[in-house]
N, CA, C and O atoms as a GROMACS GRO file, in nm:
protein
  400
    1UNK      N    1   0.085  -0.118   0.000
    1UNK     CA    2   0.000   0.000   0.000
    1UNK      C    3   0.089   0.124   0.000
    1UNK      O    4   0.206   0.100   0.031
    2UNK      N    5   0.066   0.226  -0.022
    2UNK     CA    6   0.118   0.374  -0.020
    2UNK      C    7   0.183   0.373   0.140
    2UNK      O    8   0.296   0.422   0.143
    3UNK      N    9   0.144   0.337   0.244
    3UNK     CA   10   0.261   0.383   0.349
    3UNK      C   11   0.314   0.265   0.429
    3UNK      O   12   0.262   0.196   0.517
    4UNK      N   13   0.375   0.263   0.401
    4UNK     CA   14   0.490   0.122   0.418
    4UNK      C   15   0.538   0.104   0.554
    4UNK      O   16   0.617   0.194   0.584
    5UNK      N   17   0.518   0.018   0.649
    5UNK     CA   18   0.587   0.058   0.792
    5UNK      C   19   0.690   0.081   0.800
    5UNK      O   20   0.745   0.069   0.691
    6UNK      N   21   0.783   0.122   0.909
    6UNK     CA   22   0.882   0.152   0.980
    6UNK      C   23   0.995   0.007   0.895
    6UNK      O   24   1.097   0.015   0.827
    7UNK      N   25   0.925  -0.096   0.937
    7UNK     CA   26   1.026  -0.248   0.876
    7UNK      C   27   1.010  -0.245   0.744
    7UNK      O   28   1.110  -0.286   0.686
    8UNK      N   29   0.924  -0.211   0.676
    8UNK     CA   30   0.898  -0.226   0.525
    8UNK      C   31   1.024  -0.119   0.468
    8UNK      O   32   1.084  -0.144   0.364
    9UNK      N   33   1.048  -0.018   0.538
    9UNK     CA   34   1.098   0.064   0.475
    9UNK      C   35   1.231   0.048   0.471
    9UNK      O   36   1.302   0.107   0.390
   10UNK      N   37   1.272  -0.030   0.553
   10UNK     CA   38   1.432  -0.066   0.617
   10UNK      C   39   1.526  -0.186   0.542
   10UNK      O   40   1.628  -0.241   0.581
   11UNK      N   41   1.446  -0.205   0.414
   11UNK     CA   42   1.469  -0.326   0.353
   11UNK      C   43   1.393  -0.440   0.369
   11UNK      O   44   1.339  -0.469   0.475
   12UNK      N   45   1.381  -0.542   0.212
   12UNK     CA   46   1.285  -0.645   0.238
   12UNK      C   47   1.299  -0.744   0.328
   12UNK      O   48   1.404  -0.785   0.378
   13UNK      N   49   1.160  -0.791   0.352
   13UNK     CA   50   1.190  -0.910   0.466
   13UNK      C   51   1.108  -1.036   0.404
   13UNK      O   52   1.048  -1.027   0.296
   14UNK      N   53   1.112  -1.156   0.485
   14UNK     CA   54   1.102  -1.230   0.438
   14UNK      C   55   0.999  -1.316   0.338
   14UNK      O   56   1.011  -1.431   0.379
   15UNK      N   57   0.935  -1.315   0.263
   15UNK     CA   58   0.920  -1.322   0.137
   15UNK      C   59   0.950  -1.212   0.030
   15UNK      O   60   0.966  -1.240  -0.089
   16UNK      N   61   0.955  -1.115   0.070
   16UNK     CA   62   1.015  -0.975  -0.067
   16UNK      C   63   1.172  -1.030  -0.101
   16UNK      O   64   1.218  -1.058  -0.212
   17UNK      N   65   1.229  -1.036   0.012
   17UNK     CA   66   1.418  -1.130   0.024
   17UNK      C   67   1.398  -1.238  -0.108
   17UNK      O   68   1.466  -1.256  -0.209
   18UNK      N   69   1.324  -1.277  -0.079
   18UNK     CA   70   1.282  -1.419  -0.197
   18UNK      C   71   1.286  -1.355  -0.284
   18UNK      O   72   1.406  -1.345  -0.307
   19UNK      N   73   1.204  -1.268  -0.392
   19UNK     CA   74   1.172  -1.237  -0.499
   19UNK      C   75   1.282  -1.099  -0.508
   19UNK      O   76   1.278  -1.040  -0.616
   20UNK      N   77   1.341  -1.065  -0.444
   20UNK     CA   78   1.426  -0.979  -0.462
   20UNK      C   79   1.576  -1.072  -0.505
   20UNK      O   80   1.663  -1.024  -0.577
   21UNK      N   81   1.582  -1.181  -0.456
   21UNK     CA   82   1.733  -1.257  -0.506
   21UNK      C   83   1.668  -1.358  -0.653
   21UNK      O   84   1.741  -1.420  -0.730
   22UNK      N   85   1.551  -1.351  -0.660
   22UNK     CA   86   1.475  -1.374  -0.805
   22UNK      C   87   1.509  -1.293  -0.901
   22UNK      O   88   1.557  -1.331  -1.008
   23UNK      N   89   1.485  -1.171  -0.868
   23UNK     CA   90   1.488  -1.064  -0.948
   23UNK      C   91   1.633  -1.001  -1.000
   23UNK      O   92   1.648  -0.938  -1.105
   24UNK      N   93   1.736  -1.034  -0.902
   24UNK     CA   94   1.882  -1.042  -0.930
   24UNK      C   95   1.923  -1.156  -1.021
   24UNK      O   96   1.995  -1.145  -1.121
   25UNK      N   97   1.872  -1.260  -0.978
   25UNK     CA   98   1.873  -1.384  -1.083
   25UNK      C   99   1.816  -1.324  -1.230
   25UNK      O  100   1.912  -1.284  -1.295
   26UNK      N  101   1.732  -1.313  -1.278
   26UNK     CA  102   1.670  -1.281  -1.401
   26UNK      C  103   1.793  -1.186  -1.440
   26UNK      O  104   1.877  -1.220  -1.523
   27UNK      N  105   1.796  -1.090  -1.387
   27UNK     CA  106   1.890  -0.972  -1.449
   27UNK      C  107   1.993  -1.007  -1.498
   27UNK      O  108   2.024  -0.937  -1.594
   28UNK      N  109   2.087  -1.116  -1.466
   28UNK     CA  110   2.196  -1.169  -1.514
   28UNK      C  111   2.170  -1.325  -1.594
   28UNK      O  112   2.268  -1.392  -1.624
   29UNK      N  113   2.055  -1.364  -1.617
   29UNK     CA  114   1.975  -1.467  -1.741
   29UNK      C  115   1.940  -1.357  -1.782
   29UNK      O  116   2.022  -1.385  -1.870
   30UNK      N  117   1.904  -1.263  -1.807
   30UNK     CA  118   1.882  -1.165  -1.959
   30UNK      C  119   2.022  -1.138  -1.992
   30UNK      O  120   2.043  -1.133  -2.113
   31UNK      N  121   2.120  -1.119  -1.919
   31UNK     CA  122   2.197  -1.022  -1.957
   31UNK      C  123   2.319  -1.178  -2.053
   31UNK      O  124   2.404  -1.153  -2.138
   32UNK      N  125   2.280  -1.335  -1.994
   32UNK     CA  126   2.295  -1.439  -2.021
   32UNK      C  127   2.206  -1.470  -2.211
   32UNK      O  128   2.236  -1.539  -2.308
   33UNK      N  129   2.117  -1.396  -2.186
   33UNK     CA  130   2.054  -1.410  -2.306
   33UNK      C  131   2.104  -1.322  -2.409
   33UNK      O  132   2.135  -1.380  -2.513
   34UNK      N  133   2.118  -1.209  -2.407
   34UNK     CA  134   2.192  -1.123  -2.455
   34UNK      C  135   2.302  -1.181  -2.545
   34UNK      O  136   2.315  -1.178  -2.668
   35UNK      N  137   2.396  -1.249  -2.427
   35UNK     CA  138   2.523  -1.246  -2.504
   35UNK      C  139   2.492  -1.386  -2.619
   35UNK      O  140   2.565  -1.392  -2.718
   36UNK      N  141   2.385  -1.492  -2.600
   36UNK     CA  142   2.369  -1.612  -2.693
   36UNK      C  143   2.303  -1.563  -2.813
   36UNK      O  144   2.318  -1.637  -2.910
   37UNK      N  145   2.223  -1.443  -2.835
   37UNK     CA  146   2.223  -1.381  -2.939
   37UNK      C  147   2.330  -1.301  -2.987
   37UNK      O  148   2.363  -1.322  -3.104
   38UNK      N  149   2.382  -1.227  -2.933
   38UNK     CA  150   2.517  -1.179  -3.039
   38UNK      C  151   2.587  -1.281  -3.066
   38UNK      O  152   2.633  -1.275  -3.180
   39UNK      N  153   2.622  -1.396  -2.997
   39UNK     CA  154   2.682  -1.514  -3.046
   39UNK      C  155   2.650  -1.609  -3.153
   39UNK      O  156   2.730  -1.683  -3.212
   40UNK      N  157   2.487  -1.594  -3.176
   40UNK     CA  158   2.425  -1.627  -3.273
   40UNK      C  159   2.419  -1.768  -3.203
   40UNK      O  160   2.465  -1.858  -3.274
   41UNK      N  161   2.368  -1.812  -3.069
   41UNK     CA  162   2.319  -1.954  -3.060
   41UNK      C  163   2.224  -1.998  -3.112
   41UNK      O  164   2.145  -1.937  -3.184
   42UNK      N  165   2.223  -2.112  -3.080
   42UNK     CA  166   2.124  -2.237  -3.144
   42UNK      C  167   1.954  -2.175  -3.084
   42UNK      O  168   1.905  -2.226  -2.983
   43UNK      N  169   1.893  -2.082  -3.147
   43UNK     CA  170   1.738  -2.063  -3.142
   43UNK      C  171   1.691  -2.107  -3.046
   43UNK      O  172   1.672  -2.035  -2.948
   44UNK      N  173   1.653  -2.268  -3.044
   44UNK     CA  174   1.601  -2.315  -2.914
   44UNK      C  175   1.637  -2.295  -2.777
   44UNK      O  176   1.561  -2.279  -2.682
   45UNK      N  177   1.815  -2.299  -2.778
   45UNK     CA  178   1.885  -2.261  -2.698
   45UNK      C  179   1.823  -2.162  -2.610
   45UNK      O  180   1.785  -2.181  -2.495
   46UNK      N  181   1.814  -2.041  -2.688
   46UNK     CA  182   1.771  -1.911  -2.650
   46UNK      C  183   1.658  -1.936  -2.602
   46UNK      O  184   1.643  -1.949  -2.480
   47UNK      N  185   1.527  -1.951  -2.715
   47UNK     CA  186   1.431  -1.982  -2.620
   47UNK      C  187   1.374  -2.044  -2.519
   47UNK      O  188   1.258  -2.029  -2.482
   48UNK      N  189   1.487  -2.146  -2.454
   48UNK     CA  190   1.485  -2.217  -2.390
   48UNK      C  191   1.499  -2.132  -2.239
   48UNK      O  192   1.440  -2.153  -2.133
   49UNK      N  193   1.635  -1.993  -2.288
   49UNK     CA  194   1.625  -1.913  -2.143
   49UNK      C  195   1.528  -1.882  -2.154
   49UNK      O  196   1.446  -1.929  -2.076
   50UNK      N  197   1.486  -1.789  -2.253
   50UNK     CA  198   1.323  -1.711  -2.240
   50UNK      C  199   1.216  -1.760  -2.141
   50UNK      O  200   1.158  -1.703  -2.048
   51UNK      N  201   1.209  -1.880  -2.190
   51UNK     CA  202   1.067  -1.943  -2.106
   51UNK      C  203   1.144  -1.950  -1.925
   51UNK      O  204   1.069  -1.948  -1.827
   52UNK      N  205   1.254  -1.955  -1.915
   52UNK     CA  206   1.283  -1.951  -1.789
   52UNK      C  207   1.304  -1.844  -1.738
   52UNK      O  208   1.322  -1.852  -1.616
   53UNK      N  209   1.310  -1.751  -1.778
   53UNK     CA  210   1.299  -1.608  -1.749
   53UNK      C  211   1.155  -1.563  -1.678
   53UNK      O  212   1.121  -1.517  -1.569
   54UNK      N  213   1.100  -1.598  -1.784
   54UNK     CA  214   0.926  -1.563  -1.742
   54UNK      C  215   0.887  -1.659  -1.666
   54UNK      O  216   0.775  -1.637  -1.619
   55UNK      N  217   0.944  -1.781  -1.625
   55UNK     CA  218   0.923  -1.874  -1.532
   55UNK      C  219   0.936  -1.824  -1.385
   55UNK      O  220   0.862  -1.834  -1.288
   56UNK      N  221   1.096  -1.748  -1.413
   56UNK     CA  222   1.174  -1.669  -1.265
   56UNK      C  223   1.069  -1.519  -1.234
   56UNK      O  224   1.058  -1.464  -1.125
   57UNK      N  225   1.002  -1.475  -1.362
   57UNK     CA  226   0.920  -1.324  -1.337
   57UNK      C  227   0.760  -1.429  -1.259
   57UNK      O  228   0.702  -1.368  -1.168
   58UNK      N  229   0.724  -1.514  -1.281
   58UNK     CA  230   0.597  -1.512  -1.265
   58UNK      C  231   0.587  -1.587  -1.116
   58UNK      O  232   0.483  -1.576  -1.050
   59UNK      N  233   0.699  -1.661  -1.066
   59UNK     CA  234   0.760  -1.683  -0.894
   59UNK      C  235   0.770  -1.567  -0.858
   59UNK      O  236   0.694  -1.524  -0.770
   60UNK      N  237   0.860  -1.491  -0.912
   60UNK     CA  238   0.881  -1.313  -0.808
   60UNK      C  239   0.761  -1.285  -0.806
   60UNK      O  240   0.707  -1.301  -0.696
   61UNK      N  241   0.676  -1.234  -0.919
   61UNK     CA  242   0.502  -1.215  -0.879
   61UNK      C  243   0.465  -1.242  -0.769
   61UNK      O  244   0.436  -1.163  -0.679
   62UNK      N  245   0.461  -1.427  -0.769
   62UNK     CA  246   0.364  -1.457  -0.675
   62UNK      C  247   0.410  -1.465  -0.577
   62UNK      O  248   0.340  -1.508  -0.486
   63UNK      N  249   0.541  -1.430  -0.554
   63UNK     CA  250   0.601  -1.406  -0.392
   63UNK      C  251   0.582  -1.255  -0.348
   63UNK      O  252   0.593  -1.230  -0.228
   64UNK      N  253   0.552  -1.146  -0.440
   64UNK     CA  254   0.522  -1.017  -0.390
   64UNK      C  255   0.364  -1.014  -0.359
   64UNK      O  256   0.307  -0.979  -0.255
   65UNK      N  257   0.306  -1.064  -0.488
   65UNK     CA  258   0.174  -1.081  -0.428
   65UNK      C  259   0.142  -1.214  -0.324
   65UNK      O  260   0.020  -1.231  -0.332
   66UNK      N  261   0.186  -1.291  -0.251
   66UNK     CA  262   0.145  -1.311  -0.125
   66UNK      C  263   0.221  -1.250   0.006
   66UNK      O  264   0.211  -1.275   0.126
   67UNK      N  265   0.295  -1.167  -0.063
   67UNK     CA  266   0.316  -1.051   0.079
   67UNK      C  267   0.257  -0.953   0.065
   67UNK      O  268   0.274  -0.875   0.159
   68UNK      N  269   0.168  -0.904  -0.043
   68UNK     CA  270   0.064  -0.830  -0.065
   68UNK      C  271  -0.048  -0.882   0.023
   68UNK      O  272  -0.095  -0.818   0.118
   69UNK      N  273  -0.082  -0.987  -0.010
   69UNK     CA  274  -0.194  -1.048   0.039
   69UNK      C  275  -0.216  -1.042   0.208
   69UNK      O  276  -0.296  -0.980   0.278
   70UNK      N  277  -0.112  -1.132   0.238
   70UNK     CA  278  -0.049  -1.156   0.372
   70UNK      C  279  -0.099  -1.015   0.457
   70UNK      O  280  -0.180  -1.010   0.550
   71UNK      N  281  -0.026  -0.905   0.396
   71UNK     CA  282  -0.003  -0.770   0.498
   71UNK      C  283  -0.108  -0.685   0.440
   71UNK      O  284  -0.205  -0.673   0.514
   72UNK      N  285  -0.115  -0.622   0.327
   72UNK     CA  286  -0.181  -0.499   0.303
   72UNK      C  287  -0.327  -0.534   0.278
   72UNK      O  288  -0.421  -0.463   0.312
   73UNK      N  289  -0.334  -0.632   0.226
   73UNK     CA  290  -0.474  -0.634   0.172
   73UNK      C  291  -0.529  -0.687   0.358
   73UNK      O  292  -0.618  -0.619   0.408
   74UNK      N  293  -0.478  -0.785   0.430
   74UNK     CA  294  -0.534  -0.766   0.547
   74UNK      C  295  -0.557  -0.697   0.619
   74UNK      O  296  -0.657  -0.686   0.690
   75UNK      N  297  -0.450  -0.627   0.609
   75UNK     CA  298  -0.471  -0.487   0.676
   75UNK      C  299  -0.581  -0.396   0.685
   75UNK      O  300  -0.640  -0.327   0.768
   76UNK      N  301  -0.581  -0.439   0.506
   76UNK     CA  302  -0.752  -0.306   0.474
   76UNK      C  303  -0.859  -0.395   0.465
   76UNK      O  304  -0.956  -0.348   0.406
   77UNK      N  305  -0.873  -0.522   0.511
   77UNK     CA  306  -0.966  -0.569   0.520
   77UNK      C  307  -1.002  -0.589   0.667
   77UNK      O  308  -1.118  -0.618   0.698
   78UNK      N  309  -0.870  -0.566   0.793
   78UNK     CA  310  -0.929  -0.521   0.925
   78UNK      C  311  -0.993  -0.393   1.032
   78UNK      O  312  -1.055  -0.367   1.135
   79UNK      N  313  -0.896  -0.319   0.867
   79UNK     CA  314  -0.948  -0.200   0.896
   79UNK      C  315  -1.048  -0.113   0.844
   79UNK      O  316  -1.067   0.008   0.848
   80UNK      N  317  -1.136  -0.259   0.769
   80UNK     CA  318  -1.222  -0.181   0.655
   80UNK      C  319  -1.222  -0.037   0.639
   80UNK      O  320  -1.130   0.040   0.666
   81UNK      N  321  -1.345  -0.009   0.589
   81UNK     CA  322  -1.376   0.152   0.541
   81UNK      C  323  -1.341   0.140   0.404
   81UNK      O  324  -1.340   0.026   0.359
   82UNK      N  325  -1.312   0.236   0.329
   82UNK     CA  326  -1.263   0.286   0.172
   82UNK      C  327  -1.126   0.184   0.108
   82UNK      O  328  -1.129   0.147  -0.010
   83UNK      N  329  -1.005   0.147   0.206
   83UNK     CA  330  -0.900   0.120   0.209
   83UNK      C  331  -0.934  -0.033   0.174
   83UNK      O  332  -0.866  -0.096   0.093
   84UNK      N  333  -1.049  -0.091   0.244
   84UNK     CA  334  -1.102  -0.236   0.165
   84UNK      C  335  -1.145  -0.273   0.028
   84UNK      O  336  -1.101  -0.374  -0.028
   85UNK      N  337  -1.253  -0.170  -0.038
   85UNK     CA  338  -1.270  -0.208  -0.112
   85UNK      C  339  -1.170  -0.161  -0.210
   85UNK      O  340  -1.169  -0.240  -0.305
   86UNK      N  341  -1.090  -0.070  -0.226
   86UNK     CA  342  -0.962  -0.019  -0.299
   86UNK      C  343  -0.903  -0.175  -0.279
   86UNK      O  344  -0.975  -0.272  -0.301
   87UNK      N  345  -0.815  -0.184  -0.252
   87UNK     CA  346  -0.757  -0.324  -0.245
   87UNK      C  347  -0.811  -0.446  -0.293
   87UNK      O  348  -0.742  -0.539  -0.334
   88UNK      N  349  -0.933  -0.443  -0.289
   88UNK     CA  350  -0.964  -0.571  -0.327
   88UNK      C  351  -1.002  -0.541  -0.531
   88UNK      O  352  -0.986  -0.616  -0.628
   89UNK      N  353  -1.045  -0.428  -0.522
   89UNK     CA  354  -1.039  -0.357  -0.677
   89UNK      C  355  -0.910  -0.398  -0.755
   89UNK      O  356  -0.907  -0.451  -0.866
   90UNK      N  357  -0.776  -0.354  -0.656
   90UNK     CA  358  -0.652  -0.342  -0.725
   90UNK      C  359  -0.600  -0.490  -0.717
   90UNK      O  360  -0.506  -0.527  -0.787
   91UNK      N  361  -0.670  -0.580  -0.622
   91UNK     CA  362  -0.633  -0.711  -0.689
   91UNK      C  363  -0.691  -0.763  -0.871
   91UNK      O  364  -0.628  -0.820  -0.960
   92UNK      N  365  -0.838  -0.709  -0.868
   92UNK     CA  366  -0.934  -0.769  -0.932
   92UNK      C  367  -0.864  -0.713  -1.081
   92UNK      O  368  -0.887  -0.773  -1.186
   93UNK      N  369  -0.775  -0.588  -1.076
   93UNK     CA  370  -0.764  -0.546  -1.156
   93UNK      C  371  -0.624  -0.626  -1.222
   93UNK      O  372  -0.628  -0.687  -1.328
   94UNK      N  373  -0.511  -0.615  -1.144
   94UNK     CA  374  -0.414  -0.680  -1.156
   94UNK      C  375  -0.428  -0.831  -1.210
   94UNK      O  376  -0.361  -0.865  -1.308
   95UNK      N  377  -0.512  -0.922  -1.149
   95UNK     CA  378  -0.547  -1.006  -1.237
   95UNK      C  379  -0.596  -1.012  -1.361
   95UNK      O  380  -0.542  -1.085  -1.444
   96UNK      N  381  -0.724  -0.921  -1.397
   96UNK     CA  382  -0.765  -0.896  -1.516
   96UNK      C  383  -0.637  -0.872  -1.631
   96UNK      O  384  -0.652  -0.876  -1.753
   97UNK      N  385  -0.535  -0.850  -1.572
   97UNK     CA  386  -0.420  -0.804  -1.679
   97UNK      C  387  -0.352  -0.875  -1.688
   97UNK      O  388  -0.259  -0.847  -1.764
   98UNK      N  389  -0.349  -1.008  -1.622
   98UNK     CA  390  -0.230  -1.062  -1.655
   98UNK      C  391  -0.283  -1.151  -1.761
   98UNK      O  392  -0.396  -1.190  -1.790
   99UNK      N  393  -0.174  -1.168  -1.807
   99UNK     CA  394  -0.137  -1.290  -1.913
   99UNK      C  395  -0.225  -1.414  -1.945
   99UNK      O  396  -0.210  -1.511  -1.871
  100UNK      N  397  -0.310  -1.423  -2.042
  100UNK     CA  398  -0.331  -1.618  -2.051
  100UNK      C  399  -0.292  -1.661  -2.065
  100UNK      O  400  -0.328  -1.778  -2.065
   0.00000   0.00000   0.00000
């Protein structure tokens, strides 16, 4: 959500840690992909990182969104009022967008 506690702000904790050493991973498999195209590898090769790339993006997802879940969206669902149904919108929406 927009105001992040005191610990949120101090660096991730444990599930963000997860998808944050995910997200270091990917960066260096693209940067892995990169170089098998200027090298001109074997096609499959390549696409072979690809699909594992988006394999490593769609774990980081679902490790941010169940620390989404976990904290904020509970949060505004204990603290109902306005802050509930916002949240549960910005899930409904976020799904609507992803990928088939």
């Amino acid at each position: 959500m927009s105001s992040p506690t005191t610990r949120e702000r101090h660096g991730p904790a444990g599930v963000n840690q997860d998808a944050l050493q995910r997200l270091r991973t990917i960066g260096g498999q693209i940067n892995g992909i990169a170089k098998m195209v200027e090298r001109e590898d074997y096609c499959i090769d390549i696409l072979n990182q690809i699909r594992a790339v988006r394999s490593a993006l769609h774990h980081a997802g679902v490790s941010i969104l169940k620390r989404h879940i976990e904290h904020c969206v509970s949060d505004a669902i204990t603290d109902g009022g306005a802050s509930k149904g916002r949240v549960v919108e910005e899930l409904v929406t976020i799904y609507d967008r992803q990928e088939a």
